[in-house]
Each structure stands twice: as structure tokens, then as C-alpha cells.
Wavefront OBJ file of the C-alpha trace (Angstrom):
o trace
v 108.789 99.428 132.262
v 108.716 98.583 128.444
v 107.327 95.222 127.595
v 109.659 92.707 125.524
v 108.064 93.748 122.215
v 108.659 97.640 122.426
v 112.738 96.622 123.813
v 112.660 94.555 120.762
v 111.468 97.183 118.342
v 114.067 100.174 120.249
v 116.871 97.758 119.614
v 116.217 96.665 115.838
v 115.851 100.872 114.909
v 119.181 101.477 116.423
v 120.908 98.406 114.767
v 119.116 99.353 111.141
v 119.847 103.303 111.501
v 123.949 102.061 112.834
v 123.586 99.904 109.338
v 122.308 102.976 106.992
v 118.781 101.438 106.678
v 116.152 103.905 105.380
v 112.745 103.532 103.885
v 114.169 105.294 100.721
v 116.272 101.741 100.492
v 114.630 99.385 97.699
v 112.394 96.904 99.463
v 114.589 93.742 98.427
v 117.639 95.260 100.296
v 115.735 96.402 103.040
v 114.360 92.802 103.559
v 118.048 91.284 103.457
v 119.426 93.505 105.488
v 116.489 92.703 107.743
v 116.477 88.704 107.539
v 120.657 89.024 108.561
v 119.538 91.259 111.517
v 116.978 88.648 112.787
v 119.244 85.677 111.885
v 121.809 86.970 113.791
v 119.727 88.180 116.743
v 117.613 84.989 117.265
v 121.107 82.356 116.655
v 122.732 85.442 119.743
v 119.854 85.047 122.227
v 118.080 88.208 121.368
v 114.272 86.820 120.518
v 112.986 89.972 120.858
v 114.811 91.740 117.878
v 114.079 88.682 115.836
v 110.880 88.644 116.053
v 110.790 92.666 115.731
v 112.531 92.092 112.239
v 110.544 89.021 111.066
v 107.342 91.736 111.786
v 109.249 94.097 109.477
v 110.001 90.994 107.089
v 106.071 90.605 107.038
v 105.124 94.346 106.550
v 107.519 94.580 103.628
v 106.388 91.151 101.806
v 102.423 92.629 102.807
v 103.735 95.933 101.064
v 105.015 94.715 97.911
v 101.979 92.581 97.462
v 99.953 94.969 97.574
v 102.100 96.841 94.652
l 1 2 3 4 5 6 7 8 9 10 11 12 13 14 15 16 17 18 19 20 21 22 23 24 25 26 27 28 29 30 31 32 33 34 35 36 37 38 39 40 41 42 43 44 45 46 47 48 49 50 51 52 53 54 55 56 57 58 59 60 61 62 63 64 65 66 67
């Protein structure tokens, strides 16, 4: 059985690819389109796709500081 974390992570790729979210997306509309997603999922009772798209949040803040 998947733990919480891996649901989570299955769940926030099939709401992003429903939503048209790629990689080739700048970074600034990949992160909104993110921060909605976890918004909405955390304020619906979903922590675990909240917290899978605050991780992405992270990575893509990490990524752009990096340059």
C-alpha cells in the first residue's frame, strides 16, 4: 500500500497534467499554478497534495536560486 506522501504526489501529477502544467511552463506560472493547487487542496481536506505542491513550491524557489 502507498504511503500518504507517494498518494499525495500521484494526485498533484494528475491535477497539474488535467491543468496543462509542463516543465517547459516559465517557473513563475508554474509556481502559481502550484500555490492555487495546494491552497485549494489543504482549505478541501487533502493535506497530502498540499504538502506535495508546497515540496514543488520549494524545488522551484531552490531552482531559480540557483539561476
Amino acid at each position: 500500500m502507498p504511503d500518504t506522501k507517494e498518494i499525495g504526489c500521484a494526485a498533484r501529477g494528475q491535477i497539474l497534467a488535467l491543468l496543462g502544467y509542463t516543465d517547459a511552463v516559465p517557473s513563475h506560472e508554474r509556481y502559481t499554478l502550484l500555490s492555487a493547487v495546494a491552497l485549494f487542496s489543504g482549505s478541501n481536506g487533502c493535506p497530502e497534495i498540499a504538502a506535495s505542491g508546497e515540496n514543488k513550491m520549494a524545488a522551484i524557489r531552490k531552482e531559480n536560486a540557483n539561476g
